[in-house]
N, C-alpha and C positions, 0 to 999 in steps of 0.2 A: 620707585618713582619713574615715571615715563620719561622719554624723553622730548624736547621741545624742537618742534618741528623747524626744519631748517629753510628759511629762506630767501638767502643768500643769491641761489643762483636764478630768482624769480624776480627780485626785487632788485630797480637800478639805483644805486646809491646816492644817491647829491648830498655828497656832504656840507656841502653852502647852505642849503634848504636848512638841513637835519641840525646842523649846528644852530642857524636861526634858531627854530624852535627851541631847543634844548636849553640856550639860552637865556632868551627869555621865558624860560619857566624855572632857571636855576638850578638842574638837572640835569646827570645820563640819561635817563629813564625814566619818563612818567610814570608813575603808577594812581592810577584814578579813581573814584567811585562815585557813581551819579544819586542825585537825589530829586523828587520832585512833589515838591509841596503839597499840593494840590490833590493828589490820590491818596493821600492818609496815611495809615500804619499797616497796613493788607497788603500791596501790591497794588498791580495796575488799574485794580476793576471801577475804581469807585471814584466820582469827584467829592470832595471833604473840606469844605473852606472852612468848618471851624475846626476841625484839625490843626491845619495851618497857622488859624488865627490863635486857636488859644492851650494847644496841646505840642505844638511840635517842640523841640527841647534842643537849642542847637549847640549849647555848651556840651550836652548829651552827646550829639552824633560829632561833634569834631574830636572831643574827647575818644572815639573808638577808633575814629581815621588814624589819631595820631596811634594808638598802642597796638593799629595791623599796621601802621609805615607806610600808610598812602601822601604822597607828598603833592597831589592836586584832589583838589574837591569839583565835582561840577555840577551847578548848579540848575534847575529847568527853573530859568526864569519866567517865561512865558510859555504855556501848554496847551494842548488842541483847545482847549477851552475860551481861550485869549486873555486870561488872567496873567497879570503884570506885577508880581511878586517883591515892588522897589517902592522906593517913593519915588510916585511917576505924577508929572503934570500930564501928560498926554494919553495914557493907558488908561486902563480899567482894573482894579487893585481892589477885590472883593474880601480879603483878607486884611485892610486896614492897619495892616502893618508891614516893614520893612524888612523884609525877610534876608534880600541881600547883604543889606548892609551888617545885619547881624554877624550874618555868616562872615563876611568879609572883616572883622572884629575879632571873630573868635579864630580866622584865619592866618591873621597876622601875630595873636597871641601865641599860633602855636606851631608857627612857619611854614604852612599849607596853603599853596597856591590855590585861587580860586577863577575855573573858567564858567562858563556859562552856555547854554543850549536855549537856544532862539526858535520857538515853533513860526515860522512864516506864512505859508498860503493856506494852513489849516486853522480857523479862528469860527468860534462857534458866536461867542460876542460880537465881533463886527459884522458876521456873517448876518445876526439878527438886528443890528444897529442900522448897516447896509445894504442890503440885499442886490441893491444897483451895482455893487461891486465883485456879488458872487459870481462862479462861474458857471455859466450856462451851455446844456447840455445841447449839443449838435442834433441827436435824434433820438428816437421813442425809444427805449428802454425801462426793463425791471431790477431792483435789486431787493433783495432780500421780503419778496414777497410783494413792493411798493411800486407803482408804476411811474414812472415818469413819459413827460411827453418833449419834444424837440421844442429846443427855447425855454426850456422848466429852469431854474437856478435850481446848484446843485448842494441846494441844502437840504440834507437827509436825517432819520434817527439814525445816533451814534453807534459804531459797530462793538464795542466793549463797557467802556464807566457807564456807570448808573448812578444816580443818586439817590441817598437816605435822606429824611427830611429831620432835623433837628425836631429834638423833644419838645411838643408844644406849639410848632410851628404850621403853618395851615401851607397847603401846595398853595392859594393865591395868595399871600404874602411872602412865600419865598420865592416864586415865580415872580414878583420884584424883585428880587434882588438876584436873581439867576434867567434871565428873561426867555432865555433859549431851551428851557427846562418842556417838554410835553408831557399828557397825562400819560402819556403810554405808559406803563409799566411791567417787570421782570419781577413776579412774586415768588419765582421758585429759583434756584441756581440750574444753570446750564446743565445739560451734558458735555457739550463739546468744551476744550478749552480754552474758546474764544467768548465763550458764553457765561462764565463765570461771574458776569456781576449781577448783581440784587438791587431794585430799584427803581427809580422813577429814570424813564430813557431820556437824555438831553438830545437835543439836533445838532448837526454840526457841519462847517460850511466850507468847501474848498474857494478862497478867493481867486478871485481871477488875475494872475501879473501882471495883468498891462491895465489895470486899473490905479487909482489913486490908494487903494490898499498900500500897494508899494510906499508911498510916501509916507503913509502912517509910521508903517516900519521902520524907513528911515530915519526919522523921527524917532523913535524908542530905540534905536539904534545908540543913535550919537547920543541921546540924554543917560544911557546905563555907560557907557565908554568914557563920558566925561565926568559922571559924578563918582564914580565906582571903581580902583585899584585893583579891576581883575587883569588876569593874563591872558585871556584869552576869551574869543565871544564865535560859537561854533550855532552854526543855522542848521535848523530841522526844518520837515516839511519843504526845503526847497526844489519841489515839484507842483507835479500837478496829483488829484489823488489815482493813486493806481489802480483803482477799482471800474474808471470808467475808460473806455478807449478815445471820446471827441469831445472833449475837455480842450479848452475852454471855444464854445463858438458867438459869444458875445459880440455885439457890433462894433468893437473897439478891437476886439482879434480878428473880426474878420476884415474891416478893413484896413488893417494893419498890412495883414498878409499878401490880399489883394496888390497893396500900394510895392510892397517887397519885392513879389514875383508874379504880380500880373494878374489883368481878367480873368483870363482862361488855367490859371494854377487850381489843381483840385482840391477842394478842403475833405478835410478831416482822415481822409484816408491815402495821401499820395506822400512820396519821399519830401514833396517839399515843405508841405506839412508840418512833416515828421520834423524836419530843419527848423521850421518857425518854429514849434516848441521849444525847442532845444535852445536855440539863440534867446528866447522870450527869457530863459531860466537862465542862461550865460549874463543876460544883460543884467536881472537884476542881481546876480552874484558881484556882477564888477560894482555898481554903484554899490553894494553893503560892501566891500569891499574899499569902495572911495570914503565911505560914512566911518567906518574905523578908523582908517588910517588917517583921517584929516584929522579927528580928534587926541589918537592918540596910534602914532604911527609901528610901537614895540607891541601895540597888543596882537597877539595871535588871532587869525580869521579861520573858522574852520567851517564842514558843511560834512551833513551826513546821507550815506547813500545806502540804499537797499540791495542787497545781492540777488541777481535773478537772470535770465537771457538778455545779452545786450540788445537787438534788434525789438524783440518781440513785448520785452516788459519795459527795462531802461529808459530808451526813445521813446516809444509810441505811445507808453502811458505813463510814464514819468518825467520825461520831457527834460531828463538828465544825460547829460554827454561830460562822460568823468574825465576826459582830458583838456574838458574846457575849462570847468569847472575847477582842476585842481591845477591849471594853470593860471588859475585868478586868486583864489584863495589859500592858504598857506599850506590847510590841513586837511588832508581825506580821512574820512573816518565810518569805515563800512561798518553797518549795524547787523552783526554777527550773532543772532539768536536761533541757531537750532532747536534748542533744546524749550523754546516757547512752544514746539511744534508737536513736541511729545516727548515724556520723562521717564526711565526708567522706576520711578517712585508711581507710577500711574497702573504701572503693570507690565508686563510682558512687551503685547502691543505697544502701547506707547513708548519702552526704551526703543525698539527698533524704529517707530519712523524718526523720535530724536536724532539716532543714530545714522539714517538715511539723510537727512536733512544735514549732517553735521558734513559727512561723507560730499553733498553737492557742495556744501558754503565752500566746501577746500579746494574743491577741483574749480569752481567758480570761481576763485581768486588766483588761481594757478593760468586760469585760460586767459584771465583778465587782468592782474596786476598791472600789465605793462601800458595800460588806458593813465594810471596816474602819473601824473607829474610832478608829484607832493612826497614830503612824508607824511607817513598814514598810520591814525593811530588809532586802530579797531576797537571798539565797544563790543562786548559780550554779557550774557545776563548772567546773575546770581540766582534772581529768583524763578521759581516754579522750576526747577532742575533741583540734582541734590550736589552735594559737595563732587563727588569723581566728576560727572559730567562739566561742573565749572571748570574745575582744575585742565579739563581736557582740553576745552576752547582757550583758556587763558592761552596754553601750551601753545594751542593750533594757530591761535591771529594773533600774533606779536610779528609783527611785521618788523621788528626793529627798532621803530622810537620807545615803546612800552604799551600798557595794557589799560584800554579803561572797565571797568564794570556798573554793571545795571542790576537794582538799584538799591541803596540803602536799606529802605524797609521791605522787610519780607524776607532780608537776609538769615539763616539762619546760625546755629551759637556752632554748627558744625563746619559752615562754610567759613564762619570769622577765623577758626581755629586755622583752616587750609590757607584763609588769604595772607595771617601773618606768617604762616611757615613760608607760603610761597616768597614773598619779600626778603626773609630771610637768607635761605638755600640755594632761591631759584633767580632770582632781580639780585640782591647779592645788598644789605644798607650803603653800602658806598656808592653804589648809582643810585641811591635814591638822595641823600643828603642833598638840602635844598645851601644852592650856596650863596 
């Protein structure tokens, strides 16, 4: 057995913080495992709402949490797609059933904490609901073969899910009820493996934060916090999308900016810029931030961030500043997926850029730890890696609160075997006991 990387002399302790948390989730050590409705029984490639609606089995999957000794569950209640997985007045819930609440039933049955993951500026449904709301591109650029022009909203085809169309079902009747669905389609599987899904291409839209979008959120905010017993409510997508550099130049950001630092402040490409993003995405961390805790002031707030160059990816295209951000919110939570990047199961080739990618996450967190001001409880994947490689990342990003994992399905019967041993041997049951 390897051993688990130590770091102690990287990470600053606040045990005020760490105790918080720990706390309220009835715990040493989290031990976690994600799931998320919406993608079906495959993995990430596919959207699948009658999967969700009428196959997922959640007595099934709490029943395994419990027999590897995962003592949180967390749940994607909301996904790029903008599907709202509760019983929501204000969301869009194409799944016609309550899928939290389930989970939160069968959680309590079997004393496994339940948090939740909030997708925010990435929303394909309100993207095509609103479009007044997307964020709109600064200047002419291409991606992925499509042209855009300066002032385009930046609703694009999806860079991975595809959808299948239910047996019997025509594209313009399910294009009711999926509206952001285009003819485009992926008839063959990828080579690359980003490219992996099969399907009809959906579009999908970065919103803009200084738009009324925000207030939506807010809204599906407080209404899952006050109907719902979970411990925790951690925000995804709290950026802008990283694929574009002058995100968002809408007439609501630019005269935002303007009114902040002046006439003469340069857009889209100067430090102060750089700052208006950053703040844009600080502000609305504080307000979800104030939308939790006004309802329910022990739930844990958390927000996830992508590892990569601070100046060059972070800031300028992500519009993230981890020390603001985890001085607002409770929990950092770096999304540690090397092994998405290439698998030793793939061949040759592909273990090694795995392994290169795994080699940067570490020295990345080593150069950067010190940006948090939180306890941090790292997300790593299960799938499309084999069992060593999981094992290795578990080892590598345990920052010290504990470990989450991504995701449920796809997992396979080799890696179930590794996650109970790990809880076992390696987490130890007595930190995991929910008390």
């Amino acid at each position: 057995m390897k051993r688990k990387l130590d770091w102690s002399e990287y990470v600053e302790f606040d045990f005020k913080k760490f105790k918080t948390v720990t706390s309220a989730f009835g715990v040493k050590r989290i031990y976690a495992m994600g799931l998320m409705p919406v993608r079906g029984a495959e993995g990430f490639r596919k959207l699948d709402y009658e999967f969700a609606e009428k196959k997922l089995n959640i007595i099934e999957v709490m029943n395994k949490l419990d027999e590897c000794h995962f003592n949180v569950f967390g749940l994607v209640i909301k996904d790029t797609d903008g599907a709202c997985v509760w019983d929501t007045d204000v969301g869009w819930n194409p799944t016609g059933r309550d899928i939290l609440g389930e989970f939160c039933d069968a959680g309590k049955d079997r004393n496994i904490k339940i948090m939740v993951s909030f997708t925010s500026m990435n929303d394909a449904y309100q993207g095509n609901l609103h479009p007044e709301r997307v964020s709109v591109h600064g200047k002419n650029g291409k991606k992925h073969g499509i042209k855009y022009r300066k002032g385009d909203i930046s609703t694009h085809d999806e860079g991975e899910m595809r959808v299948e169309l239910p047996e019997k079902v025509s594209f313009k009747d399910y294009k009711a009820k999926v509206p952001f669905l285009t003819e485009n389609i992926d008839k063959k599987q990828g080579k690359a493996r980003g490219a992996r899904g099969k399907g009809y291409i959906p579009s999908t839209s970065f919103m803009c934060p200084n738009s009324e979008h925000v207030n939506y959120l807010l809204e599906l905010t407080k209404e899952v916090v006050k109907r719902y017993p979970i411990k925790g409510f951690f925000a995804d997508y709290i950026r802008y999308d990283g694929a574009f550099m002058e995100l968002c130049a809408c007439h609501r950001c630019v005269e935002k900016f303007r009114t902040n630092y002046g006439p003469k402040a340069k857009l889209l490409t100067s430090h102060e810029w750089h700052g208006f993003k950053s703040d844009t995405i600080a502000e609305y961390a504080q307000k979800l931030q104030n939308a939790i805790k006004s309802v329910n002031i022990n739930c844990i707030s958390g927000w996830f961030c992508l590892p990569g160059p601070k100046k060059m990816f972070t800031q300028k295209r992500l519009g993230q500043d981890w020390a603001k951000l985890s001085s607002i919110l409770d929990v950092a939570s770096p999304m540690e997926y090397p092994y998405l990047m290439g698998t030793r199961d793939d061949g040759w080739y592909w273990g090694k850029v795995g392994s290169l990618f795994y080699w940067y996450f570490i020295r990345n967190m080593k150069k950067r730890i010190h940006e948090f001001n939180s306890p941090i409880l790292a997300i790593t994947n299960s799938v499309e890696c084999n069992t060593d490689e999981m094992l290795k990342q578990m080892r590598g990003f345990d920052f010290g609160l504990g470990i989450a994992l991504f995701k449920y399905f796809g997992t396979t019967k080799a890696q179930w075997h590794g996650l109970k041993e790990y809880a076992e041997k390696e987490i130890g049951l007595e930190n995991l006991i929910i008390n």
